[in-house]
TORSE-722553 format. One record per residue: residue in one letter; x, y, z of N, C-alpha, C in turn. Coordinates in steps of 0.1 Angstrom, whole numbers, plus 5000, padded with zeros to 4 digits. Example, Ala and Ser with C-alpha at 12.3 -4.5 7.8 and 13.67 -1.06 7.14 Angstrom:
% residues 2
A513249435078512349555078513249675078/S512849785071513749895071512950005079/
***
This chain:
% residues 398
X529048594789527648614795527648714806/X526948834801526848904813525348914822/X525248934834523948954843524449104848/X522649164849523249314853521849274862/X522049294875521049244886520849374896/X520049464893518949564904518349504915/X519549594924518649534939518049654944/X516749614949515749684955515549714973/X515749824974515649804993513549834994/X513349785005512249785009512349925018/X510749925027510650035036511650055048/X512450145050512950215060512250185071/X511950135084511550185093512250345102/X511150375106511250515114512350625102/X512550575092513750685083514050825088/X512750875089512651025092513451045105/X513351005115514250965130515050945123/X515550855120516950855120517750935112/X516951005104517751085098517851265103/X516551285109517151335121518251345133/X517951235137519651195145520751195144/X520451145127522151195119522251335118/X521651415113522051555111522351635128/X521551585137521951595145523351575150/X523751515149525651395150526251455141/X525651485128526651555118527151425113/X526051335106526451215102525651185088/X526251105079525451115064524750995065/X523850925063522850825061523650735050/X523650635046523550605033522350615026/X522250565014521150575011520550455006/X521450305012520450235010521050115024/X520250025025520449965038521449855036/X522849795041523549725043523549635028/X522949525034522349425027522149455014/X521949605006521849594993522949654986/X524049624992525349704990525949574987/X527449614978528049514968528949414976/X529049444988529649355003529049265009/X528049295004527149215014526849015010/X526348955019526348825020525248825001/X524348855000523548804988524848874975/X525148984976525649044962527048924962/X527548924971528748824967528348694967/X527948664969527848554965526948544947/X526348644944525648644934526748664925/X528048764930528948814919529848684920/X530148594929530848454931530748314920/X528948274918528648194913527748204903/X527548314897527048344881527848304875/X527548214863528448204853528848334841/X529348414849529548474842530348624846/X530048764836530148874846528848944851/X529248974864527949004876528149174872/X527249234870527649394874525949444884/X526249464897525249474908524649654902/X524249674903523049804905521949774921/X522849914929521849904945521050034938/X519550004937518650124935517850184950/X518250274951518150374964516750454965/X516350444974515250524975514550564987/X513450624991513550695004512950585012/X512150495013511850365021510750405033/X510050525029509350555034507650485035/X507050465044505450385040504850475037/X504750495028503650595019503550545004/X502450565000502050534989502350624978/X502750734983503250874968504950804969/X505650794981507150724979507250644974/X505850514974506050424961506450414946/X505250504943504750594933506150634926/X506850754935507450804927508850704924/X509350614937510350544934509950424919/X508750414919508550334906509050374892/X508850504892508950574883510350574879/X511150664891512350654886512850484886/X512750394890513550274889513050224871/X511650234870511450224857512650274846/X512050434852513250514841515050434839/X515650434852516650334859516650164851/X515950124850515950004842515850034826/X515350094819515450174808516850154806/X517350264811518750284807519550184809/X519450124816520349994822520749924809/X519349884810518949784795519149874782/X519349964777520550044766521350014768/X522250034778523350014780523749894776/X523249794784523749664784522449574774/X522749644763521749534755521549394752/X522449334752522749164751522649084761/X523149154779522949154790521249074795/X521648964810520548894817519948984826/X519049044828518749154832517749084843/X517949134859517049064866516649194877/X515749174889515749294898515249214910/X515949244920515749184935515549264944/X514249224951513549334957513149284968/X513049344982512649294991511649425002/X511349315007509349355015508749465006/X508449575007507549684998508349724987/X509549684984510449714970510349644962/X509549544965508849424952507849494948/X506549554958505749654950505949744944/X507149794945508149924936508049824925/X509049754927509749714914508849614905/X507249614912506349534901505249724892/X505749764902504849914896505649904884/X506949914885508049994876508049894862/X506949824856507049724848506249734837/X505449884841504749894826505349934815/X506449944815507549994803507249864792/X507349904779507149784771509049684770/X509649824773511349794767511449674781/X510849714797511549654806510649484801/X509149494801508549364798509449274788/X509949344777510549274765512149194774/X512749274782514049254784514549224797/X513649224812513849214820513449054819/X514748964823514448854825513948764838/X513748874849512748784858513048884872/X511948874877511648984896512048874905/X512648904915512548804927512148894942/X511348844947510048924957510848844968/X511248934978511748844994510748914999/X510148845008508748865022508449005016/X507749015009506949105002505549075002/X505049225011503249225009502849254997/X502349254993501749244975500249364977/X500349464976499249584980498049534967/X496749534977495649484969494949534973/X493449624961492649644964491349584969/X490249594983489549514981488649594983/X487349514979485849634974484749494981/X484649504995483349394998481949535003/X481949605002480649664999480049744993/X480849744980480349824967480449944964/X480050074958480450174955479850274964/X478850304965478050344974478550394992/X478850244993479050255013480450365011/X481050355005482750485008481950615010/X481350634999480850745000479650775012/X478950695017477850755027479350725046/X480050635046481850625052481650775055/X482350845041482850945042482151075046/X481051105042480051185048480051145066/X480151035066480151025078481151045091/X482551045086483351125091483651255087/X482951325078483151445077482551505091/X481251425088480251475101481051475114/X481251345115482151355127482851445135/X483351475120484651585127484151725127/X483451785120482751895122481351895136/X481351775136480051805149481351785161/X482251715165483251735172483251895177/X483751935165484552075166483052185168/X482052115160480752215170480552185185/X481252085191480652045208481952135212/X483252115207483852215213483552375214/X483352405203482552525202481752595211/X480752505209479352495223479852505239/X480752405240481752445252482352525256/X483052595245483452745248482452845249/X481652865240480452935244479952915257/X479752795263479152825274479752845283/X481052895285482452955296481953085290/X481153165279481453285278480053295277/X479053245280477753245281477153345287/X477853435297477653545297477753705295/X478653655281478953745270477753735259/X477453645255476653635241475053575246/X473853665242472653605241472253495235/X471153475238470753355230470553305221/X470453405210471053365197472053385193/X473153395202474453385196474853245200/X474253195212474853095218474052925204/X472952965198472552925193473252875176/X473953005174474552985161475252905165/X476252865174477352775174476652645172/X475652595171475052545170474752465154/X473852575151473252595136474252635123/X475352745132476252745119477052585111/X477652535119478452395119477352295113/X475852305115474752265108474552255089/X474952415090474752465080475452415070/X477052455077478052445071478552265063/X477752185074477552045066477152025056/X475752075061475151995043475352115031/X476052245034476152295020477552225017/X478452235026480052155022480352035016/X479451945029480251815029480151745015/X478551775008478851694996480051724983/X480651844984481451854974482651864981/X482951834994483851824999484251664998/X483351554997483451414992483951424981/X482651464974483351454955484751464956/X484951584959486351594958487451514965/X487151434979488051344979487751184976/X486551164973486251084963487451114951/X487351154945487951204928490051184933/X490151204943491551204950492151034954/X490650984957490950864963491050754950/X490150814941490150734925491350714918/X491650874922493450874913494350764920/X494050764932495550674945494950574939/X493550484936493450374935494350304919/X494450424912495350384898496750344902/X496850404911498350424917498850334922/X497850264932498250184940498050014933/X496850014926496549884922497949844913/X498349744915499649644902499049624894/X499749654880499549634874499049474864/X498749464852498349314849499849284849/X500449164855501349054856501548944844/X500848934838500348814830501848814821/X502448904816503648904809504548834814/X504648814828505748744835505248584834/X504648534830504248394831504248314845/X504448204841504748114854506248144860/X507148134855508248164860509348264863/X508648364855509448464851509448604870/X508548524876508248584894508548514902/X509648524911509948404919509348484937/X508748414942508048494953509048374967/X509848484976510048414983509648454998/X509548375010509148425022509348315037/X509248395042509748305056508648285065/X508748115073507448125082507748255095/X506648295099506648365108507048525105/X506648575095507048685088506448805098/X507348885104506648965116505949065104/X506349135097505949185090504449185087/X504749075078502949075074502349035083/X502549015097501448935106501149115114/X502049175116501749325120500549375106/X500549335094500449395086498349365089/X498549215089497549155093496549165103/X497449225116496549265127496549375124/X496749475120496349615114495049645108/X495449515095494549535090493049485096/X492949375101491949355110491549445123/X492549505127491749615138490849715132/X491849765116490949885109489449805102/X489649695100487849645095487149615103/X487449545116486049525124486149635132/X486749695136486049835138485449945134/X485649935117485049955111484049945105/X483249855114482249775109481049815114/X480949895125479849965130479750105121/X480750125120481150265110480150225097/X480650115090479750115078478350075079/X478049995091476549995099475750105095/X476150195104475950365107475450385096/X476450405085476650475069475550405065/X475450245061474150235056473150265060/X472850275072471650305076471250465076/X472350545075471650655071471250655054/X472650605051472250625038470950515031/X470250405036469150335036467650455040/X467650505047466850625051466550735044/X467650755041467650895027467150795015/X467350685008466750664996465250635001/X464950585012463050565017462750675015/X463150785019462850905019462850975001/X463550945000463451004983463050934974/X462550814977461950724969460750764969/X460050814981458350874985457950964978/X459050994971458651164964459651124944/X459651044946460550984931459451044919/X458250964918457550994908456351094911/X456651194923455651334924456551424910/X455651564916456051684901457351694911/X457951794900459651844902459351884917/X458651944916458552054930459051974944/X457651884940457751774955458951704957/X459451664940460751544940461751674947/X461951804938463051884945462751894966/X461851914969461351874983461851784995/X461351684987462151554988463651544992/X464051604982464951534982466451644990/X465851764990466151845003465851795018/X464651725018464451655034465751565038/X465551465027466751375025468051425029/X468651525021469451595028470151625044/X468651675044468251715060468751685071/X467751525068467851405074469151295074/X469751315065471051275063472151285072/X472251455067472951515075473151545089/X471451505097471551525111471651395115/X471851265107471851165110473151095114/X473651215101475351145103476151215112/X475551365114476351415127475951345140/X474751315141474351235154475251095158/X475351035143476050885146477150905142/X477950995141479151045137479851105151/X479351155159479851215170479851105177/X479151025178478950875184479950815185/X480250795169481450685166482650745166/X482550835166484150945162485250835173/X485250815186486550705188487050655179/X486150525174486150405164486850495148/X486350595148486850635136488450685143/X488750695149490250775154490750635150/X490550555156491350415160491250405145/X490150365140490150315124491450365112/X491450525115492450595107493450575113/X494350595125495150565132495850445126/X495250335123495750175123495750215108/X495050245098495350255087496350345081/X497050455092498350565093498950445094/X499450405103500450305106501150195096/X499650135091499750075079500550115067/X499250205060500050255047500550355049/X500750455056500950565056500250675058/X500350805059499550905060498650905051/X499450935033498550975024496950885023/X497450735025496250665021495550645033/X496050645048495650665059494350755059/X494550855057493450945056492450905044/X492950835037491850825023490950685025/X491450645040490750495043489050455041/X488850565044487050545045486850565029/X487150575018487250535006488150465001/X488850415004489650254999489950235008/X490350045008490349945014491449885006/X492849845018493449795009494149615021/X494749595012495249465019496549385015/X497049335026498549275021498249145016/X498949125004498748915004500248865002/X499948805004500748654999501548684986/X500948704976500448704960499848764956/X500648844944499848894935498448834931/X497448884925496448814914497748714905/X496848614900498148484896498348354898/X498848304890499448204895500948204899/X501748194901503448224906504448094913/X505348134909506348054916506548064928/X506447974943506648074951507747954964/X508348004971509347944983509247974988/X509047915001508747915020509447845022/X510447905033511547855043510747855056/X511147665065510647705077511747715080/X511647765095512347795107513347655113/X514647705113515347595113515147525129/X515147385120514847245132516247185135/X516047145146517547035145517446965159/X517646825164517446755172518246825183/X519046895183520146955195519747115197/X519747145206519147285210520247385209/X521647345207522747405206523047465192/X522047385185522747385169521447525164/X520847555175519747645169520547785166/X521447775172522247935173523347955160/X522648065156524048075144523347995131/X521947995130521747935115520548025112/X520047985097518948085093517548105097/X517148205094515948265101515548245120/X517148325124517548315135516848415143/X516348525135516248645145514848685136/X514548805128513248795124513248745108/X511948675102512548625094511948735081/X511648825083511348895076512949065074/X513349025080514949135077515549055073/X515648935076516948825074516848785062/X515448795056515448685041516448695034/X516748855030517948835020519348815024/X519648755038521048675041520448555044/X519948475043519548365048519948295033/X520848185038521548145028520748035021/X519447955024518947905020518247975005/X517448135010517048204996518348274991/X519448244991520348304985520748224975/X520848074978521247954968519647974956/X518047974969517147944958517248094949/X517448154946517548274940518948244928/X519848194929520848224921520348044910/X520047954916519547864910518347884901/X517647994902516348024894516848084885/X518048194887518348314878519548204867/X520148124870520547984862519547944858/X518447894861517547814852517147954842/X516748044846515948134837516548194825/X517848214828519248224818519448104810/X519247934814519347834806517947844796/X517147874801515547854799515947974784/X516648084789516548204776517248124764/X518448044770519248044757518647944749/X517947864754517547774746516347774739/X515647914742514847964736515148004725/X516348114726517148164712517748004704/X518047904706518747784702517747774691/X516447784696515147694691514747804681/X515147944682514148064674515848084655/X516948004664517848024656517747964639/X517347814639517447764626515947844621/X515147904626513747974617514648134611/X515148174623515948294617516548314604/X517248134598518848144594518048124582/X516748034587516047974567515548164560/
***
């Protein structure tokens, strides 16, 4: 009996630093973190007590928070499991992944070869990236106009400011364009300047959403996690600074964008003329509405993108005012899942030196409690296969 077991590293913190620092020192990085190397406390023991032969695969990747690093690490691990499974055709094929390398390694599963042959994912303290949609299709888009505005009436007050340090260089209609151009330059721009990142934000949402699960069944996902996961609770106050702050932001948005449909509704069933009319006022009115409340809120919008950089990253950071995303627990699903608490013990002495000692989100995969529940599932799921084949055997042989 062979097992050929893919381990997954999660995100890097700070990567870029430190890889900096190394080249600095004249030092090589590895490329993957301690813990997913064939030394380590989970691989030996996994190559120890398999019945069988263990052959480890550490899959490497940049561990960056970004959502294109995901992306493309999915890809290749996919490709990476592919061959694995050529290789080792007869082989118990499993992949252990921990915090955002579970989301890798559930991207990397639309392959029909890996569905057919991978016999089960194991998720340590993994956020599970979910899209969420509580105000419809509409509000992103009047969002986004609205920080367009923002930032363009910004950079007109600067403008204006400089002008008026040189105010006795330029007349009064010069001092006026700084004004009216940035005006202009709104409402002919900004709507195809949305489309277009509308149309950007649609592609990331393919990208980012997981795939359907349903192939894995009840067992075939073992979700594991520790109380007090610093991780997702950073992940959590993130996320809550970027929504209720956000919340005046989309205030704002509907209500301009509530104003422009009164307004074009008044002129819906006149001739072309009036409707075309119309619906230029709208415009108008839009547009001065959202640089007015857009210059307003511009803080709340810094902070909003800011907390959503931190979160997911740049790429989707910036794409925040058209998706919304969120950490859970769980997939969509039903799943298998283990929680370790924090170890108890009558004597205050005995707290030192046992698991989920320090955070319990780096520790999970030495924490010897999910090290046993992990090799016990990957035995049941291996007993669970053969006696599947046991049962498909006498139909074969008639």
């Amino acid at each position: 009996m062979t097992f050929v077991v893919t381990i997954v590293h999660g995100t890097i913190p700070f990567r870029w630093l430190t890889r900096l620092l190394a080249r600095l020192v004249r030092r090589q990085l590895p490329d993957t973190p301690d813990w997913a190397r064939r030394d380590s406390a989970l691989c030996k023991v996994l190559a120890e007590t398999l019945p069988g032969e263990v052959i480890l695969q550490c899959f490497g990747w940049s561990g960056a928070n970004s959502g294109r690093a995901r992306s493309l690490a999915s890809a290749r691990l996919q490709h990476h499991l592919e061959e694995v499974i050529a290789q080792y055709p007869s082989a118990h094929h499993f992949v252990i992944a921990h915090s955002h390398g579970g989301n890798v390694a559930l991207y990397a599963t639309e392959s029909d070869t890996v569905k057919r042959d991978l016999k089960g994912i194991v998720c340590l303290s993994t956020p599970f990236i979910a899209l969420v949609d509580r105000a419809g299709w509409l509000t992103p888009f009047f969002v986004a106009h609205l920080y367009l505005s923002a930032l363009v009436g910004v950079m007109a007050l600067i403008a204006a400011g400089i002008a008026s340090e040189w105010s006795f260089r330029l007349s009064g209609w010069s001092s006026l364009l700084y004004f009216v151009l940035p005006f202009l330059a709104i409402v002919i721009v900004s709507r195809h300047l949305v489309i277009f990142a509308d149309g950007v934000a649609s592609k990331w949402e393919r990208k980012i959403a997981l795939p359907k699960l349903d192939w894995l069944g009840l067992n075939r996902l073992l979700i594991i996690k520790g109380v007090g996961d610093e991780a997702n609770s950073f992940l959590s106050v993130a996320q809550f600074v970027a929504f209720s702050i956000g919340g005046p932001i989309r205030t704002a948005a509907l209500l301009a964008g509530g104003i422009v449909e009164f307004i074009e509704q008044k002129f819906r069933d006149r001739q072309r003329v009036f409707k075309m009319a119309g619906t230029a006022i709208a415009a108008i009115v839009f547009t001065a509405l959202s640089l007015v409340l857009g210059v307003l809120l511009f803080p709340l919008m810094v902070v909003t993108i800011c907390a959503s950089v931190v979160t997911w990253g740049a790429h989707l950071g910036v794409l925040s005012p058209f998706i919304e995303l969120s950490a859970e627990s769980t997939p969509s699903g039903t799943w298998q899942i283990t929680q370790f608490e924090g170890y108890k013990s009558g004597h205050w002495t005995d707290v030192f030196g046992t698991e989920l000692r320090t955070m319990a989100h780096s520790t999970m995969y030495s924490d010897a409690r999910a090290i046993k529940a992990i090799v016990d599932w990957m035995n049941l799921q291996t007993q669970a296969s053969a006696d599947s084949t046991d049962r498909r055997a006498p139909a074969l042989s008639e």
